[in-house]
C-alpha positions in Angstrom: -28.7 32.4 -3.2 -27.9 28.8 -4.7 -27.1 28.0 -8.2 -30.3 27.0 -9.0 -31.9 30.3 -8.2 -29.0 32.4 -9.8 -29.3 30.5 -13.2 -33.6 31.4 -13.6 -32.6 34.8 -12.5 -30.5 35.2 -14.5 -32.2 33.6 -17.8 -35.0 36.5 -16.2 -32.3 39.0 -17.3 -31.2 37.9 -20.0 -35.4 38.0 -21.5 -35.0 41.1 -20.3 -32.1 42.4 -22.6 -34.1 40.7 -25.4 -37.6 43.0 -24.5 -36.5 46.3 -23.7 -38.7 48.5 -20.8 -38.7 52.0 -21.9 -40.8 55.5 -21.0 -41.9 57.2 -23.9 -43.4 60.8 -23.5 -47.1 61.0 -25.5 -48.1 64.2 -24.2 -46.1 67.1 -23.3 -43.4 69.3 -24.4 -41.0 66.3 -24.7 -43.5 64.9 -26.8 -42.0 61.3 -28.7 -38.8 61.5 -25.8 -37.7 58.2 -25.0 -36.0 56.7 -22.0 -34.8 52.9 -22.2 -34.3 51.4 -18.8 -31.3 49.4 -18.9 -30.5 49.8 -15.0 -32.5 50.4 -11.6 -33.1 53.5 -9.8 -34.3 55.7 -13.2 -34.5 59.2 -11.5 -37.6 61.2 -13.0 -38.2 64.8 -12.7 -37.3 68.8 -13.6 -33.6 68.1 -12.4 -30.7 68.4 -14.4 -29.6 65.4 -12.4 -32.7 63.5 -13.2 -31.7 60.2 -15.8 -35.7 61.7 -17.5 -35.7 64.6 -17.5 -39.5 66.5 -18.0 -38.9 69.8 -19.1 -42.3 70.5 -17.4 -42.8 73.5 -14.8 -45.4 71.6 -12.4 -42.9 68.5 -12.3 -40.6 68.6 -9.2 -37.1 68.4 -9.3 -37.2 64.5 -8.4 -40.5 63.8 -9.2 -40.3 60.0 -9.1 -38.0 57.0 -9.2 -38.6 53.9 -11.1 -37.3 50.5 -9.6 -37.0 47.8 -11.4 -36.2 44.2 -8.9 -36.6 41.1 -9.4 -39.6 38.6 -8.1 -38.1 35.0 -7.5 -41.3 33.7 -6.1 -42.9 34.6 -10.0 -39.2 34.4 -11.5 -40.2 38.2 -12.9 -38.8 41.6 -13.5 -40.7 43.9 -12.1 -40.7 47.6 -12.7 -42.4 50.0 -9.4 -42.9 53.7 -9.9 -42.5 55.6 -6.6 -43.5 59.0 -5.9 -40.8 61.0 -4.5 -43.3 63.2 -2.0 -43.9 65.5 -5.1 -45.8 68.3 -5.3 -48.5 67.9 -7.9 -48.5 63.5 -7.0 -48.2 61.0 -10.0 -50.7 59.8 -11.2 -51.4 56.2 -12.7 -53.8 55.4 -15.0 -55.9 58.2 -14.4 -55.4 57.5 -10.3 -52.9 59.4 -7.9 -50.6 57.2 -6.3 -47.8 56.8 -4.0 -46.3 53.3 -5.8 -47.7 51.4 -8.4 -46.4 48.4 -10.3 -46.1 49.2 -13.8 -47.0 47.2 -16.9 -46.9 47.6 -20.9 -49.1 49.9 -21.7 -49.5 52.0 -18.4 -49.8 55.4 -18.6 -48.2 57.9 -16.1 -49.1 61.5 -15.6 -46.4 63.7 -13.9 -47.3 67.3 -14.2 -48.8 67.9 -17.5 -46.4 65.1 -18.7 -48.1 61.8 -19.9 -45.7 59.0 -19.8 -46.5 55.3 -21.2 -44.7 52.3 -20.2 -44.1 49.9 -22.8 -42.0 46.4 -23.0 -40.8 46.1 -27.0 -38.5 44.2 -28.8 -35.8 45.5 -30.2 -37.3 46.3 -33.5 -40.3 48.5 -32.0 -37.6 50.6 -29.8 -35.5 51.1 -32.9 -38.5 52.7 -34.2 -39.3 54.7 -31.7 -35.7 55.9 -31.5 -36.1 56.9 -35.0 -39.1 58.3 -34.4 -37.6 61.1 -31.7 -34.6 62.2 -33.7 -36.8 63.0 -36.3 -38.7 65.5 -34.2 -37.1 68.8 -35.6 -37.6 72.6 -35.1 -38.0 75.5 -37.5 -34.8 77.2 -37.2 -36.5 80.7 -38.0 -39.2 80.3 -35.7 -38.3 77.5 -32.8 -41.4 75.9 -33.0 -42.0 72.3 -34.8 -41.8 71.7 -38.4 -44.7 70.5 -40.1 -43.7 67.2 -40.7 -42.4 66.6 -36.8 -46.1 68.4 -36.2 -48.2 66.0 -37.9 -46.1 63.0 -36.4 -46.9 64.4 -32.9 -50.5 64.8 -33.5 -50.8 61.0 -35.3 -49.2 60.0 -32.2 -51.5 61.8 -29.9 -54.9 60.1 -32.0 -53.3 56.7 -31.8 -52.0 56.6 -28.0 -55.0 58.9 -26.8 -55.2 58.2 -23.1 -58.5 57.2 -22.8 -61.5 56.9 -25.5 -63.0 60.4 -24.8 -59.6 61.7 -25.2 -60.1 65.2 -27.4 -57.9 68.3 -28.7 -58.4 71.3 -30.4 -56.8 72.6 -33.6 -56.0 76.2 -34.4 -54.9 77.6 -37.8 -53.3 81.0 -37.2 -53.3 83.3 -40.3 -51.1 86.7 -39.7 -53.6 89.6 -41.0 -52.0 91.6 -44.2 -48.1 90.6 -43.5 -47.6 91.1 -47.0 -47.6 95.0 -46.1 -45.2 94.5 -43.7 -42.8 92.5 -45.6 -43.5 95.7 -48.5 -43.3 98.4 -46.0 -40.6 97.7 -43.8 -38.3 94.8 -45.9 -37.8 90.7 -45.4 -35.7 91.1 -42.5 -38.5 93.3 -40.8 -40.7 89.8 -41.8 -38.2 87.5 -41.0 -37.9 89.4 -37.3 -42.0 89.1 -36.6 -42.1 85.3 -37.6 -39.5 84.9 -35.1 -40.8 87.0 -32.1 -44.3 85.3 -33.2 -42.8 82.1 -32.8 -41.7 82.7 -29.1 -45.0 84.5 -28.2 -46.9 81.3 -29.1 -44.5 79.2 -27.6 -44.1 81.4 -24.3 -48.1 81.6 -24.4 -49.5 78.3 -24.2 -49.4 75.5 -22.0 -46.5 72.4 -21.3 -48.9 69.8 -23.1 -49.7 72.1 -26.2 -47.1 72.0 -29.0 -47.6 74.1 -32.5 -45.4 74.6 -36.0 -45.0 76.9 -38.4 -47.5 75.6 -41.2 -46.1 77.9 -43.6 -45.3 81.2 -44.5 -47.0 82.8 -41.8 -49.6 80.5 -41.2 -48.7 79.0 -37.8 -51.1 75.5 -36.2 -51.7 75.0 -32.5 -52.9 71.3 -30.9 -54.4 72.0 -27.5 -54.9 68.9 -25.4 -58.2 68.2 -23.4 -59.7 71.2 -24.8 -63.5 71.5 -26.0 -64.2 74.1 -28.5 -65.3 77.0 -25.6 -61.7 76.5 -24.0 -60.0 76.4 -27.0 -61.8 79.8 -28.2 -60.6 81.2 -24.8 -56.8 80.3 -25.0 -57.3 81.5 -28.7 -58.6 84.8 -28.0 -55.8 85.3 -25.1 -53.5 84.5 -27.9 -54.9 87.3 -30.2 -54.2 89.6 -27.4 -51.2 88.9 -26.4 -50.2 89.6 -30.2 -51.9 92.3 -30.9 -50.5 94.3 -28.0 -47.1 93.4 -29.0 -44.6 95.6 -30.5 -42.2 93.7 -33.0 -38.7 95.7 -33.3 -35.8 95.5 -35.8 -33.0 97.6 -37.1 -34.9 100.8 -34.7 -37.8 100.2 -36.9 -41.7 99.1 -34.6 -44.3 97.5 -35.9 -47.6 96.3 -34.8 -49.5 92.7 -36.5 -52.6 90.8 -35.8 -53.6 87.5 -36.1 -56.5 85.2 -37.0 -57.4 82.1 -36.0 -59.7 79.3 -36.6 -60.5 76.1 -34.5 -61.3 72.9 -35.1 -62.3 69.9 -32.5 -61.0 66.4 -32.6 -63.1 63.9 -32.9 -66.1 65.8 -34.3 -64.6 67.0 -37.6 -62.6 63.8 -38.8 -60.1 61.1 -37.8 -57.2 62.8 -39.1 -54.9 65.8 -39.4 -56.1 65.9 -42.9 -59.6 66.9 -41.9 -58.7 69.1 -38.8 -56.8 71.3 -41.5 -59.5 71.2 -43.5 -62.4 72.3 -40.8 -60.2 75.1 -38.8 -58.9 76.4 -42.6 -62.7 76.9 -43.0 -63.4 79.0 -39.4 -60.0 80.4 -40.4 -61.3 82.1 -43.4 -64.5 83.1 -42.0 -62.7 84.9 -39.5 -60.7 86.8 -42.5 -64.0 87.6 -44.5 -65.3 88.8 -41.6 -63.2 91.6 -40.0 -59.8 90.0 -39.4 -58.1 89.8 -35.5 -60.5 87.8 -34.7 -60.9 83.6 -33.7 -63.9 81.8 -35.4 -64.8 78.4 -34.3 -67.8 76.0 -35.6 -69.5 75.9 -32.2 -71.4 78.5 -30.7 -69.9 80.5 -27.4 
Protein backbone atom coordinates (compact mmCIF):
# COMPACT_ATOMS: atom_id res chain seq x y z
CA UNK A 1 0.00 0.00 0.00
CA UNK A 2 1.78 3.48 -0.80
CA UNK A 3 1.45 6.65 1.03
CA UNK A 4 -0.95 7.97 -0.92
CA UNK A 5 -3.47 5.22 -0.37
CA UNK A 6 -2.70 5.02 3.44
CA UNK A 7 -3.31 8.80 3.98
CA UNK A 8 -7.32 8.72 2.22
CA UNK A 9 -7.70 5.57 4.20
CA UNK A 10 -6.96 6.77 6.74
CA UNK A 11 -8.76 10.28 6.68
CA UNK A 12 -11.78 7.31 5.83
CA UNK A 13 -11.21 6.42 9.47
CA UNK A 14 -10.80 9.15 10.99
CA UNK A 15 -14.75 10.35 9.36
CA UNK A 16 -15.45 7.34 10.84
CA UNK A 17 -14.59 8.17 14.52
CA UNK A 18 -16.42 11.38 13.90
CA UNK A 19 -19.98 9.36 12.62
CA UNK A 20 -20.35 6.54 14.83
CA UNK A 21 -22.09 3.00 13.30
CA UNK A 22 -24.09 1.48 15.90
CA UNK A 23 -27.04 -1.35 16.25
CA UNK A 24 -29.83 -0.33 18.22
CA UNK A 25 -32.56 -2.89 19.26
CA UNK A 26 -36.34 -1.38 18.24
CA UNK A 27 -38.16 -4.38 18.85
CA UNK A 28 -37.55 -7.14 21.28
CA UNK A 29 -36.78 -7.84 24.73
CA UNK A 30 -33.61 -5.74 24.61
CA UNK A 31 -35.77 -3.17 23.39
CA UNK A 32 -33.61 0.63 23.19
CA UNK A 33 -30.03 -1.77 23.61
CA UNK A 34 -27.33 -0.22 21.86
CA UNK A 35 -24.17 -1.57 20.35
CA UNK A 36 -21.51 1.06 18.93
CA UNK A 37 -19.12 -0.54 16.47
CA UNK A 38 -15.86 0.71 17.15
CA UNK A 39 -13.91 -2.53 15.68
CA UNK A 40 -14.58 -5.35 13.02
CA UNK A 41 -15.84 -8.77 13.55
CA UNK A 42 -19.02 -7.61 15.98
CA UNK A 43 -20.21 -11.15 16.98
CA UNK A 44 -24.16 -11.24 17.15
CA UNK A 45 -26.22 -13.88 18.78
CA UNK A 46 -27.71 -15.89 22.14
CA UNK A 47 -23.92 -16.46 23.32
CA UNK A 48 -22.52 -15.24 26.25
CA UNK A 49 -19.50 -14.78 24.07
CA UNK A 50 -21.40 -12.82 21.55
CA UNK A 51 -19.96 -8.71 21.55
CA UNK A 52 -24.56 -8.26 20.98
CA UNK A 53 -25.93 -10.19 22.76
CA UNK A 54 -30.04 -10.95 21.95
CA UNK A 55 -31.53 -12.32 24.83
CA UNK A 56 -33.90 -13.93 22.22
CA UNK A 57 -34.73 -17.85 22.32
CA UNK A 58 -35.05 -18.33 18.42
CA UNK A 59 -31.62 -16.38 17.98
CA UNK A 60 -28.63 -18.88 17.64
CA UNK A 61 -25.75 -18.81 19.73
CA UNK A 62 -23.70 -16.91 16.77
CA UNK A 63 -26.31 -15.75 14.86
CA UNK A 64 -24.34 -13.31 12.67
CA UNK A 65 -21.18 -11.37 12.35
CA UNK A 66 -20.91 -7.83 11.26
CA UNK A 67 -17.75 -6.80 9.16
CA UNK A 68 -16.84 -3.64 8.71
CA UNK A 69 -13.64 -3.18 5.66
CA UNK A 70 -12.72 -0.79 3.86
CA UNK A 71 -13.45 0.06 -0.06
CA UNK A 72 -10.35 1.85 -1.63
CA UNK A 73 -11.80 1.77 -5.08
CA UNK A 74 -15.01 4.22 -3.36
CA UNK A 75 -12.50 5.33 -0.46
CA UNK A 76 -15.57 3.92 1.91
CA UNK A 77 -16.22 2.07 5.13
CA UNK A 78 -18.37 -0.44 4.60
CA UNK A 79 -20.22 -2.43 7.08
CA UNK A 80 -21.50 -6.39 5.69
CA UNK A 81 -23.81 -8.46 7.82
CA UNK A 82 -23.18 -12.26 7.44
CA UNK A 83 -25.28 -14.91 8.44
CA UNK A 84 -23.51 -17.37 10.50
CA UNK A 85 -25.64 -20.65 8.94
CA UNK A 86 -28.29 -19.81 11.61
CA UNK A 87 -31.22 -21.47 12.28
CA UNK A 88 -34.14 -19.11 11.90
CA UNK A 89 -31.86 -16.94 8.76
CA UNK A 90 -31.48 -13.01 9.07
CA UNK A 91 -33.46 -11.18 7.56
CA UNK A 92 -32.84 -7.72 5.91
CA UNK A 93 -35.28 -5.30 5.24
CA UNK A 94 -38.01 -7.60 5.32
CA UNK A 95 -35.79 -10.20 2.93
CA UNK A 96 -33.81 -13.38 4.22
CA UNK A 97 -30.31 -13.14 3.45
CA UNK A 98 -27.05 -14.79 3.60
CA UNK A 99 -24.87 -11.17 3.39
CA UNK A 100 -26.06 -7.88 2.82
CA UNK A 101 -24.37 -4.53 2.90
CA UNK A 102 -25.69 -2.44 5.46
CA UNK A 103 -26.73 1.23 5.44
CA UNK A 104 -28.27 3.94 7.96
CA UNK A 105 -31.40 3.14 8.46
CA UNK A 106 -31.47 -0.72 7.59
CA UNK A 107 -33.40 -2.84 9.55
CA UNK A 108 -32.37 -6.44 10.59
CA UNK A 109 -34.49 -9.15 11.96
CA UNK A 110 -32.77 -11.94 13.90
CA UNK A 111 -35.26 -14.01 15.65
CA UNK A 112 -37.96 -11.92 17.02
CA UNK A 113 -35.23 -9.23 17.38
CA UNK A 114 -35.47 -6.11 15.05
CA UNK A 115 -32.17 -4.39 14.78
CA UNK A 116 -31.65 -0.92 12.93
CA UNK A 117 -28.43 0.29 11.68
CA UNK A 118 -27.82 3.75 11.96
CA UNK A 119 -24.49 6.15 11.23
CA UNK A 120 -24.93 9.33 13.97
CA UNK A 121 -22.81 11.87 15.22
CA UNK A 122 -21.79 11.93 18.37
CA UNK A 123 -24.59 13.94 19.75
CA UNK A 124 -27.47 11.50 18.47
CA UNK A 125 -25.52 8.34 20.09
CA UNK A 126 -25.14 10.25 23.35
CA UNK A 127 -28.79 10.30 23.16
CA UNK A 128 -29.40 7.08 22.55
CA UNK A 129 -27.03 6.04 25.28
CA UNK A 130 -29.09 8.07 27.58
CA UNK A 131 -31.90 6.74 26.28
CA UNK A 132 -31.04 2.86 27.30
CA UNK A 133 -29.83 3.58 30.87
CA UNK A 134 -33.00 5.04 31.43
CA UNK A 135 -34.91 1.86 30.68
CA UNK A 136 -35.59 0.73 34.32
CA UNK A 137 -37.62 -2.19 35.99
CA UNK A 138 -40.19 -2.24 38.78
CA UNK A 139 -38.28 -3.68 41.50
CA UNK A 140 -41.60 -5.42 43.04
CA UNK A 141 -42.74 -6.69 39.91
CA UNK A 142 -39.67 -7.11 37.24
CA UNK A 143 -41.49 -5.83 34.55
CA UNK A 144 -40.93 -2.01 33.01
CA UNK A 145 -41.81 1.06 34.80
CA UNK A 146 -44.19 3.20 33.28
CA UNK A 147 -42.11 5.82 32.32
CA UNK A 148 -39.39 3.25 30.57
CA UNK A 149 -42.92 1.71 29.04
CA UNK A 150 -44.15 4.67 27.35
CA UNK A 151 -40.46 5.50 26.01
CA UNK A 152 -40.46 1.95 24.45
CA UNK A 153 -43.82 2.27 22.88
CA UNK A 154 -42.93 6.11 21.45
CA UNK A 155 -40.02 4.40 20.11
CA UNK A 156 -41.87 1.53 18.57
CA UNK A 157 -44.60 4.33 16.68
CA UNK A 158 -41.66 6.41 15.55
CA UNK A 159 -39.16 3.52 14.14
CA UNK A 160 -42.20 1.19 13.07
CA UNK A 161 -40.65 -1.07 10.49
CA UNK A 162 -42.80 -0.52 7.83
CA UNK A 163 -46.11 1.82 7.32
CA UNK A 164 -48.61 -0.97 8.11
CA UNK A 165 -46.62 -1.62 11.06
CA UNK A 166 -49.52 -2.28 14.13
CA UNK A 167 -49.65 -3.37 17.90
CA UNK A 168 -52.03 -4.12 20.39
CA UNK A 169 -52.50 -2.65 23.83
CA UNK A 170 -53.83 -4.39 26.86
CA UNK A 171 -54.87 -2.82 30.13
CA UNK A 172 -54.98 -5.53 32.80
CA UNK A 173 -57.17 -4.71 35.86
CA UNK A 174 -56.76 -7.52 38.86
CA UNK A 175 -60.57 -8.39 39.87
CA UNK A 176 -61.42 -7.37 43.65
CA UNK A 177 -57.54 -7.32 44.99
CA UNK A 178 -58.68 -4.99 47.52
CA UNK A 179 -60.18 -8.32 49.33
CA UNK A 180 -57.10 -9.81 49.17
CA UNK A 181 -54.95 -7.21 50.50
CA UNK A 182 -58.01 -7.08 53.54
CA UNK A 183 -58.24 -10.79 53.85
CA UNK A 184 -54.89 -12.08 53.83
CA UNK A 185 -52.50 -8.70 54.61
CA UNK A 186 -49.96 -6.31 52.25
CA UNK A 187 -47.41 -8.85 52.06
CA UNK A 188 -50.04 -11.47 50.83
CA UNK A 189 -50.56 -8.40 48.03
CA UNK A 190 -47.24 -7.55 47.68
CA UNK A 191 -46.47 -11.55 46.96
CA UNK A 192 -49.40 -11.75 44.05
CA UNK A 193 -48.06 -8.54 42.21
CA UNK A 194 -44.91 -10.22 42.16
CA UNK A 195 -45.77 -13.82 40.97
CA UNK A 196 -48.22 -11.76 38.53
CA UNK A 197 -45.34 -9.96 37.28
CA UNK A 198 -43.45 -13.18 36.25
CA UNK A 199 -46.56 -14.96 34.93
CA UNK A 200 -46.96 -12.04 32.38
CA UNK A 201 -43.43 -11.91 31.69
CA UNK A 202 -42.99 -15.83 31.47
CA UNK A 203 -46.34 -15.80 29.24
CA UNK A 204 -45.84 -13.63 26.37
CA UNK A 205 -43.69 -13.51 23.58
CA UNK A 206 -39.59 -12.03 23.06
CA UNK A 207 -40.95 -8.94 21.10
CA UNK A 208 -43.86 -8.06 23.71
CA UNK A 209 -42.74 -6.01 26.69
CA UNK A 210 -45.39 -4.77 29.54
CA UNK A 211 -45.18 -2.56 33.07
CA UNK A 212 -46.80 -2.26 35.94
CA UNK A 213 -49.23 0.75 35.26
CA UNK A 214 -50.07 1.03 38.74
CA UNK A 215 -51.25 -0.46 41.67
CA UNK A 216 -52.41 -3.48 40.15
CA UNK A 217 -53.15 -2.37 36.90
CA UNK A 218 -50.48 -3.96 34.68
CA UNK A 219 -50.21 -2.78 30.30
CA UNK A 220 -49.12 -5.24 27.70
CA UNK A 221 -47.80 -3.96 23.89
CA UNK A 222 -48.03 -6.92 21.53
CA UNK A 223 -46.24 -6.43 18.26
CA UNK A 224 -47.83 -7.30 14.78
CA UNK A 225 -50.99 -8.19 16.47
CA UNK A 226 -54.58 -7.36 15.06
CA UNK A 227 -57.25 -7.17 17.51
CA UNK A 228 -58.49 -11.17 16.99
CA UNK A 229 -54.75 -12.23 17.98
CA UNK A 230 -54.46 -9.99 20.58
CA UNK A 231 -57.86 -11.19 22.17
CA UNK A 232 -56.37 -14.80 21.81
CA UNK A 233 -52.96 -14.12 23.69
CA UNK A 234 -55.22 -12.15 26.07
CA UNK A 235 -57.56 -14.78 26.91
CA UNK A 236 -54.51 -17.42 27.23
CA UNK A 237 -53.27 -14.83 29.65
CA UNK A 238 -56.58 -14.87 31.75
CA UNK A 239 -56.09 -18.60 32.01
CA UNK A 240 -52.93 -18.96 32.78
CA UNK A 241 -53.82 -16.61 35.89
CA UNK A 242 -56.73 -17.84 36.93
CA UNK A 243 -55.49 -21.33 37.26
CA UNK A 244 -52.70 -20.10 39.39
CA UNK A 245 -52.22 -20.54 42.95
CA UNK A 246 -50.34 -17.49 44.63
CA UNK A 247 -48.54 -18.68 48.05
CA UNK A 248 -47.05 -16.84 51.00
CA UNK A 249 -46.25 -17.27 54.62
CA UNK A 250 -48.39 -21.15 54.03
CA UNK A 251 -51.28 -19.00 53.15
CA UNK A 252 -53.05 -19.87 48.97
CA UNK A 253 -54.92 -17.71 47.22
CA UNK A 254 -56.55 -17.65 43.97
CA UNK A 255 -57.05 -13.92 41.66
CA UNK A 256 -58.43 -13.10 38.22
CA UNK A 257 -57.76 -10.64 35.88
CA UNK A 258 -59.42 -8.40 33.34
CA UNK A 259 -58.29 -7.07 30.37
CA UNK A 260 -59.12 -4.64 27.72
CA UNK A 261 -57.51 -4.08 24.20
CA UNK A 262 -56.88 -1.54 22.15
CA UNK A 263 -55.26 -1.48 18.36
CA UNK A 264 -52.64 0.85 17.07
CA UNK A 265 -53.36 2.80 14.54
CA UNK A 266 -57.12 2.68 14.67
CA UNK A 267 -57.72 4.35 18.07
CA UNK A 268 -55.03 7.29 18.05
CA UNK A 269 -51.37 8.28 17.34
CA UNK A 270 -50.33 7.97 20.74
CA UNK A 271 -49.96 6.13 24.07
CA UNK A 272 -52.31 8.77 25.32
CA UNK A 273 -55.21 7.47 23.28
CA UNK A 274 -54.40 3.72 23.45
CA UNK A 275 -54.83 4.17 27.35
CA UNK A 276 -57.75 5.83 26.77
CA UNK A 277 -59.52 3.15 24.27
CA UNK A 278 -58.36 -0.23 26.11
CA UNK A 279 -59.35 1.67 29.71
CA UNK A 280 -62.72 1.83 27.96
CA UNK A 281 -62.97 -2.24 26.93
CA UNK A 282 -61.25 -2.52 30.31
CA UNK A 283 -64.17 -1.35 32.11
CA UNK A 284 -66.70 -2.91 30.07
CA UNK A 285 -65.17 -6.05 30.77
CA UNK A 286 -65.56 -5.12 34.81
CA UNK A 287 -69.30 -4.08 34.42
CA UNK A 288 -69.89 -6.95 32.75
CA UNK A 289 -68.92 -10.12 34.77
CA UNK A 290 -65.15 -9.55 35.52
CA UNK A 291 -62.29 -12.51 34.28
CA UNK A 292 -62.97 -11.66 31.23
CA UNK A 293 -60.95 -9.61 27.97
CA UNK A 294 -63.22 -7.05 26.09
CA UNK A 295 -61.94 -5.65 22.92
CA UNK A 296 -63.70 -2.95 20.43
CA UNK A 297 -63.78 -5.35 17.44
CA UNK A 298 -65.94 -8.19 17.10
CA UNK A 299 -64.47 -12.03 17.34
Amino acid sequence: MDDSTLFQQNQELEKLTRTVASLVVVRGADIGKQLLIRRNDILIGRGPDCDLILMDKKASRHHAVLKVTYAAETREVVHLLEDLESTNHVYYNGHMVRTCRLNDGDKIQIGDTILRFSLQDQVDSQFHDTIQKKIQFDTLTGLMTLDSFQESVQWEIENRVTPSSRFSLIMMDIDDFKKVNDTFGHLMGSQVLKELGALIANNIRNQDFACRYGGEEFVLLMQESDSASAWRAAERLREVIAAHRFTYDGQEVQITISMGISQYPEHGPGMGDLIAAADAMLYKAKKSGKNRVCTHFDR
